[in-house]
C-alpha positions as CSV (number, residue, x, y, z in Angstrom):
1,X,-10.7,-97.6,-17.6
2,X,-10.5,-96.5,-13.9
3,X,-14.7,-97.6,-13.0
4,X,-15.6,-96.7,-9.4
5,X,-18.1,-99.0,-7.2
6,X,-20.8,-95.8,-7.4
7,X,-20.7,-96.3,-11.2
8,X,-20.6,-100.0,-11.2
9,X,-24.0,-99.9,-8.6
10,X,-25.5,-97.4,-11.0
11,X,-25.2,-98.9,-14.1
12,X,-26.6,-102.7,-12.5
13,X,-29.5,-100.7,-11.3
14,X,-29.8,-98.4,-14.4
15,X,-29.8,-102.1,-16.6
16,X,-32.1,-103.6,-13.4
17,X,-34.2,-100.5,-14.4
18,X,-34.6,-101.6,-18.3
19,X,-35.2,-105.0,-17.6
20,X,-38.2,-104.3,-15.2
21,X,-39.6,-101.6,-18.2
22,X,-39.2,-104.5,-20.7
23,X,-41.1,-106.6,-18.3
24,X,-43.6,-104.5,-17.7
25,X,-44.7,-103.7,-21.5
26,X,-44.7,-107.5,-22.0
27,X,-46.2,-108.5,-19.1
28,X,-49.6,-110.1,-20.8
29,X,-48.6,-112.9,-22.9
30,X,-49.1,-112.1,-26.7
31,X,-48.2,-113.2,-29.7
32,X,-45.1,-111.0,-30.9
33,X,-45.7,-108.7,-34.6
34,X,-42.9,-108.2,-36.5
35,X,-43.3,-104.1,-36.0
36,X,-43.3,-105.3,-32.4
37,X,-40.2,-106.9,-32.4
38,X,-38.1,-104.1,-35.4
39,X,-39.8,-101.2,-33.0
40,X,-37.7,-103.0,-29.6
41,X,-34.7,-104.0,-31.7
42,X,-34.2,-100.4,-32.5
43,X,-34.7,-99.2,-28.8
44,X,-32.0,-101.9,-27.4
45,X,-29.8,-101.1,-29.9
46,X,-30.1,-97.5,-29.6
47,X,-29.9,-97.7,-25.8
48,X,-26.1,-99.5,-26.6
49,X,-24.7,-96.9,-29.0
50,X,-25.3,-94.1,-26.6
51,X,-24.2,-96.2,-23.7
52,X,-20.9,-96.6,-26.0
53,X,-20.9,-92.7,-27.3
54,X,-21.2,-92.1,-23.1
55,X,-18.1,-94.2,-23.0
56,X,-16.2,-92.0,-25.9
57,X,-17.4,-88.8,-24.2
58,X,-17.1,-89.3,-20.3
59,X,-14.2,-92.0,-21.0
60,X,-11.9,-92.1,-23.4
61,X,-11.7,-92.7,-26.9
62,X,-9.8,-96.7,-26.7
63,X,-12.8,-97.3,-23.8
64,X,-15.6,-96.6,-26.6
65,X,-14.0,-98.3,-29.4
66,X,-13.3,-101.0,-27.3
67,X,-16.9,-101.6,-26.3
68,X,-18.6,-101.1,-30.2
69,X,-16.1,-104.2,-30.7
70,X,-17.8,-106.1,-27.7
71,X,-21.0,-105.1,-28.5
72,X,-21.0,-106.3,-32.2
73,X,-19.0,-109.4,-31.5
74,X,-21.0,-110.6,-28.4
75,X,-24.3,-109.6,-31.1
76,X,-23.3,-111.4,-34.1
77,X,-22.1,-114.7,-31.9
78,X,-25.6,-114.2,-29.9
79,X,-27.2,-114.8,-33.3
80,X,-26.0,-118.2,-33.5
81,X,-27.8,-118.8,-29.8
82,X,-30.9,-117.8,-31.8
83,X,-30.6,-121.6,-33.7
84,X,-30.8,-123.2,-30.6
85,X,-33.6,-121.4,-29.2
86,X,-35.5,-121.9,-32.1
87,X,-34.8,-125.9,-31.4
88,X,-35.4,-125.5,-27.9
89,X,-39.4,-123.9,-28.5
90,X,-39.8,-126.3,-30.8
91,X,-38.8,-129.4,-28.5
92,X,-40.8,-128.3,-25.3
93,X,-44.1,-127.2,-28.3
94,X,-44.2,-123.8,-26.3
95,X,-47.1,-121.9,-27.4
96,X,-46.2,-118.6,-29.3
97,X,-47.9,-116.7,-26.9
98,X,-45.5,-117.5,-24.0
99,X,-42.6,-117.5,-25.8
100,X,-41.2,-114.2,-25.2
101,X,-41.9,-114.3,-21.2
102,X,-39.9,-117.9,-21.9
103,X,-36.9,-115.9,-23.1
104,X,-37.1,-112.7,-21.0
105,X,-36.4,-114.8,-18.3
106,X,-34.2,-117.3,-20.1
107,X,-32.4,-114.2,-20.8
108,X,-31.8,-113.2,-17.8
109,X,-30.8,-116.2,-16.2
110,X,-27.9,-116.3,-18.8
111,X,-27.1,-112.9,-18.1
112,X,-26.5,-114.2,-14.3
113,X,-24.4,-116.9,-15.1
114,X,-22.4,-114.3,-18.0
115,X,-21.5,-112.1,-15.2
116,X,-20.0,-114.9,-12.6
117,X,-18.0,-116.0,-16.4
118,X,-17.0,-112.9,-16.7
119,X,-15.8,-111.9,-12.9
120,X,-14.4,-115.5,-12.8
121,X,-12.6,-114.6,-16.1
122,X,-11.4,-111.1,-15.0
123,X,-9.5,-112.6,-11.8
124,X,-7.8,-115.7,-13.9
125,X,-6.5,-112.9,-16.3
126,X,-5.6,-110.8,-14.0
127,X,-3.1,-113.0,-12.0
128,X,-1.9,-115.2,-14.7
129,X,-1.2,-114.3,-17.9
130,X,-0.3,-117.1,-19.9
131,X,-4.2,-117.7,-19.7
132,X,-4.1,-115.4,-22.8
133,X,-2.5,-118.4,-25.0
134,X,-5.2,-120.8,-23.8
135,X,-7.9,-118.0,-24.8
136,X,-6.1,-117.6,-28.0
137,X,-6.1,-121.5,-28.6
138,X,-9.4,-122.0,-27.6
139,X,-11.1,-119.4,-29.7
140,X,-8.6,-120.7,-32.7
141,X,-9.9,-123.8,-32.2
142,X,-13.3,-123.4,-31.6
143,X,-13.5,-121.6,-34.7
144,X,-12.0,-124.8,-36.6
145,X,-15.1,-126.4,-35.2
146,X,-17.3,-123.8,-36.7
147,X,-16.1,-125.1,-40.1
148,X,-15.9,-128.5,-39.5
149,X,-20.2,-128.1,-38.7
150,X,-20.3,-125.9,-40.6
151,X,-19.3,-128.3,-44.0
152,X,-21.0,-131.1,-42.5
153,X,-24.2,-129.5,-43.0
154,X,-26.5,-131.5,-40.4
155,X,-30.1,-131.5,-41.1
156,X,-32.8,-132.9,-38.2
157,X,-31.1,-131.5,-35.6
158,X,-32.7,-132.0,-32.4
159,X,-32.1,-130.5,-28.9
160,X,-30.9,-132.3,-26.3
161,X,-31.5,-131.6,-22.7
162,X,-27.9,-131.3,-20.7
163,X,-27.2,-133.5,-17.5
164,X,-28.0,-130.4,-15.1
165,X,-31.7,-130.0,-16.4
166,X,-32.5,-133.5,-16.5
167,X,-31.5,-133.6,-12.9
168,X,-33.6,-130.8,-11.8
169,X,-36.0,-132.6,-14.0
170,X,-35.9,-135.9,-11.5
171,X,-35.8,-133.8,-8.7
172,X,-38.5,-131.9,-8.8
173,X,-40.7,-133.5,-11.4
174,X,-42.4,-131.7,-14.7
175,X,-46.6,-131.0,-15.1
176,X,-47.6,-132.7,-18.5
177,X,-48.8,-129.6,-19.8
178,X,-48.5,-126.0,-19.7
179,X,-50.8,-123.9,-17.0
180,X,-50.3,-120.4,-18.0
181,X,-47.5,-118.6,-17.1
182,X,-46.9,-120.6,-13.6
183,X,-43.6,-122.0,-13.0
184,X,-45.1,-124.4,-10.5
185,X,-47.9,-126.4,-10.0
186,X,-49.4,-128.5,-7.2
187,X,-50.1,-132.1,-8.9
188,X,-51.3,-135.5,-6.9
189,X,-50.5,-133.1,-4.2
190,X,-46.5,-132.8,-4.8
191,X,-45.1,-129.6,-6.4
192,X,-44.2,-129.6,-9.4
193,X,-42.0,-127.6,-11.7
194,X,-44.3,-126.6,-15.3
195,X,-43.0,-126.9,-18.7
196,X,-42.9,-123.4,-18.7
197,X,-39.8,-123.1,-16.0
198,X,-38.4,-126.1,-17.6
199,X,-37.6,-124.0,-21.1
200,X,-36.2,-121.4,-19.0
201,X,-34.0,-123.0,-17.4
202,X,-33.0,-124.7,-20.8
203,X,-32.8,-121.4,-22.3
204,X,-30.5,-120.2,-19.5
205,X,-28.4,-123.1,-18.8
206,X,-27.8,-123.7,-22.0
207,X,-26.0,-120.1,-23.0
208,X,-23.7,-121.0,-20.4
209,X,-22.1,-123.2,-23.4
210,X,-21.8,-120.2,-25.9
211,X,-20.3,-118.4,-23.0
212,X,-17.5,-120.2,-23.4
213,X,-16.8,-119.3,-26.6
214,X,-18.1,-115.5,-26.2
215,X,-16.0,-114.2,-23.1
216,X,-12.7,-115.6,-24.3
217,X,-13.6,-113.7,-27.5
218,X,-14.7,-110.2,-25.7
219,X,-11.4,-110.4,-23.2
220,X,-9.5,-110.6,-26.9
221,X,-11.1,-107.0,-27.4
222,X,-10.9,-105.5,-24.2
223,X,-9.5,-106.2,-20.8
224,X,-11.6,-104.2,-18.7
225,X,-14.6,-106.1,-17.1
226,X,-17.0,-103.2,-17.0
227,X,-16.9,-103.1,-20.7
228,X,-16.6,-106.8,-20.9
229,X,-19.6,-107.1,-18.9
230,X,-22.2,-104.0,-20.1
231,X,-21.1,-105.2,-24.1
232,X,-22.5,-109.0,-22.8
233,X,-25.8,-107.2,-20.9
234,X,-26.8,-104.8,-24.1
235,X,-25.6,-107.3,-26.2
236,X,-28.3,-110.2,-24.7
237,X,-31.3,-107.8,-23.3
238,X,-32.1,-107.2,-26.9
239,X,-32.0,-111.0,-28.1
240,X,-35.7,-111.4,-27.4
241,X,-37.0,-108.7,-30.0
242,X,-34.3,-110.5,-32.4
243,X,-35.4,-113.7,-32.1
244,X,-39.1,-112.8,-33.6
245,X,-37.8,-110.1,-35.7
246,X,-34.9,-113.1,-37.2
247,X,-36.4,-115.8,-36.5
248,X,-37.8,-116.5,-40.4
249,X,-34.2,-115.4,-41.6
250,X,-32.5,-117.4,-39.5
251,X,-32.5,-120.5,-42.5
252,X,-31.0,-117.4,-44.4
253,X,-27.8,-117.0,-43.2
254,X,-26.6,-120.0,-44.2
255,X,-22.9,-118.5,-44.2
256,X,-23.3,-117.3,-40.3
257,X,-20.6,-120.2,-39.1
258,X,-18.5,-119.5,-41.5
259,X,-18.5,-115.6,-40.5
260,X,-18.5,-116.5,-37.0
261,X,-15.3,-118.9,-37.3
262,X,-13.6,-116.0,-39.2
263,X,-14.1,-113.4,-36.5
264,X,-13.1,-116.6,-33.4
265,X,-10.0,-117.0,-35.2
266,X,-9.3,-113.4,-35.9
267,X,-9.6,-112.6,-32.0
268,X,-8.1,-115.7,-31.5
269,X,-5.0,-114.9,-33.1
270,X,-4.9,-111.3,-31.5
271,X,-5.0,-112.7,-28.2
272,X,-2.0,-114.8,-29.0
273,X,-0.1,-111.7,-30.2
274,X,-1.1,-109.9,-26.8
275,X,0.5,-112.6,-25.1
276,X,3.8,-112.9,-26.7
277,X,3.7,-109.1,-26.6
278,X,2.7,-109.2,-22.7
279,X,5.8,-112.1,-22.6
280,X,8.4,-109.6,-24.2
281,X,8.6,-111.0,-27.5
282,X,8.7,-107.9,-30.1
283,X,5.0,-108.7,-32.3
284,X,2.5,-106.7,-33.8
285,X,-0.7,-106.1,-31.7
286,X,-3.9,-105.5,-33.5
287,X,-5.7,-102.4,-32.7
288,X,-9.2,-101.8,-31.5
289,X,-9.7,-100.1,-34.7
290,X,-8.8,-103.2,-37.5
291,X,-10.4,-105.3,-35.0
292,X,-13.6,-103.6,-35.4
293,X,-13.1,-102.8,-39.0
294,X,-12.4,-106.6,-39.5
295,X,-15.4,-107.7,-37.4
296,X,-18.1,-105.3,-39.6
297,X,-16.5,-106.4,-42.8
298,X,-16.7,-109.9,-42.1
299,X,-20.6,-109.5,-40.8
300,X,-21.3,-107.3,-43.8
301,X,-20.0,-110.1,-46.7
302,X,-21.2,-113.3,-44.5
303,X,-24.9,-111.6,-44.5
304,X,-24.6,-110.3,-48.7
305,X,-23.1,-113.9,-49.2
306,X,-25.8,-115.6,-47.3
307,X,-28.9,-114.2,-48.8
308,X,-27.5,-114.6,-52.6
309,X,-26.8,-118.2,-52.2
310,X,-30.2,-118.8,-50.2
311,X,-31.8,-116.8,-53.5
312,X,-29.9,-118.8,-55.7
313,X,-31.2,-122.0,-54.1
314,X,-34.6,-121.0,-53.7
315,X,-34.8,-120.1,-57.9
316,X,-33.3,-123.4,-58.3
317,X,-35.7,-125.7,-56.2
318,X,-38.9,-123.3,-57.9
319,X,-37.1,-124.6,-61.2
320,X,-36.9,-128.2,-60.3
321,X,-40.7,-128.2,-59.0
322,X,-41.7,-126.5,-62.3
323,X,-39.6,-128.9,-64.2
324,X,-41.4,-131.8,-62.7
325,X,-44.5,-130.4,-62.7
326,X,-44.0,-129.9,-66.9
327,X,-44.0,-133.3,-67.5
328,X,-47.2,-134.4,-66.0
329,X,-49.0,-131.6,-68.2
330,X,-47.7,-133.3,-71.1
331,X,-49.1,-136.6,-70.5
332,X,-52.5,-134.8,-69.8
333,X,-52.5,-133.2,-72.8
334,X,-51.4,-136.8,-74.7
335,X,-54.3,-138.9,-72.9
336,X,-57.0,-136.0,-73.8
């Protein structure tokens, strides 16, 4: 898709635009409502299907396909950030009522960091291809990794600051509690960075890890870096809204790996076939089409799977505490 630099300057201010609205409306630190949250998951995702139907009617047909594939991958793998946030508000205690100004900006600083990924990306591709089998490896990999957590079932997890945000840390030193929405603080007369800035930065820094799962996958759908890029933007503005809408199903989905290793090795192994395609070997390529078919499919069963087994385990605990419980009554009765 032939994208001019007018269109590429209007659509960074148009999203610039959105951003600032979403700021705005949530400007007073509140705690979120669930009709809060459903009301602004509709709007974002709204906002990306006619984005995508612009695509289909002003573009071409491949461009919108390939961006409804982007868009629902880069969703369904920004679900699994939503784990990690949860750990993340829970390690730094951040009071519910600054926790969507936390991720607004934690957002955004991940949506900064996506976009040098995704330019950085964009040039390697673009001047070697045999960068298409290390995608392809990586992603195939990566899912294998997926399962491997995924079966090991790991309970107390804990999150762990990374090296670059215990640095800044050192550097610049952290207030022992939270004032507000400041991100700094004067304190024994040296400024000081607050908790507050501290979880942002965590939030931020730390997508920079899923990114490197999530922009190999997207450059598996779609070559095209305004695509690649606007399916990553829509894709994370509307994370905040999910994360209080989710965040009580998140325990759920207790199939979500597995879904999300399925789809990684899908696009994994369709990268791989682009390659030996690109290389001259004579291999099927997987269209736009059965890749998003595959994608939905997968989501769809993953998400019915999930919420059976998490019913099915929830009637069997309620069964074991009423079975204990039965017992008790009994000797009761005996003693009266």
């Amino acid at each position: 898709m032939d994208v001019s630099p007018t269109l590429w300057v209007l659509t960074i201010v148009g999203l610039a635009a959105l951003i600032a609205i979403d700021f705005f409306i949530g400007r007073k630190p509140h705690d979120v409502s669930i009709k809060e949250a459903g009301i602004w998951t509709v709007v974002w995702i709204a906002l990306a299907g006619l984005f995508g139907l612009g695509l289909l009617v002003f573009g071409s047909g491949r461009a919108g396909g390939e961006f409804f594939a982007g868009f629902i991958t880069e969703k369904s793998l920004s679900v699994d950030n939503l784990f990690v946030f949860v750990l993340i508000m829970a390690k730094f205690a951040v009071p519910s009522r600054y926790q969507q100004r936390v991720l607004l900006v934690g957002v955004l600083i991940a949506l900064v960091l996506r976009a040098a990924f995704i330019a950085a990306g964009a040039a390697i591709l673009a001047s070697f291809a045999w960068v298409f089998y290390l995608f392809g490896a990586f992603l195939i990999w990566t899912a294998w990794k997926l399962i491997q957590e995924a079966r090991a079932e790991e309970e107390d997890e804990e999150f762990e600051e990374n090296k670059l945000l215990k640095a800044v840390e050192r550097r610049f030193g952290v207030a022992d509690r939270y004032h507000g929405t400041k991100l700094w603080i004067r304190q024994n007369g040296k400024r000081v960075m607050t908790p507050m800035l501290v979880v942002m930065l965590a939030i931020g820094t730390t997508d920079v890890l899923f990114a490197l799962d999530s922009i190999p996958a997207i450059f598996g759908l779609t070559q095209d870096p305004y695509i690649v890029f606007t399916a990553n933007a829509f894709a994370l503005m509307g994370l905040r809204q999910l994360y209080f809408l989710i965040g009580g199903l998140l325990r759920k989905l207790v199939h979500l790996s597995y879904g999300l290793s399925i789809i990684l090795g899908f696009i994994g192994v369709k990268l791989v076939l682009h390659a030996l395609h690109e290389s001259g070997v004579h291999v099927p390529e997987i269209s736009i089409p059965v890749s998003l078919g595959v994608i939905c499919s997968v989501l769809m069963v993953t998400t019915i799977t999930s919420l059976r087994a998490s019913r099915k385990q929830a009637e069997a605990d309620a069964a074991q505490a009423g079975g204990e419980g039965a017992p008790k009554e009994t000797e009761m009765t005996e003693i009266k």
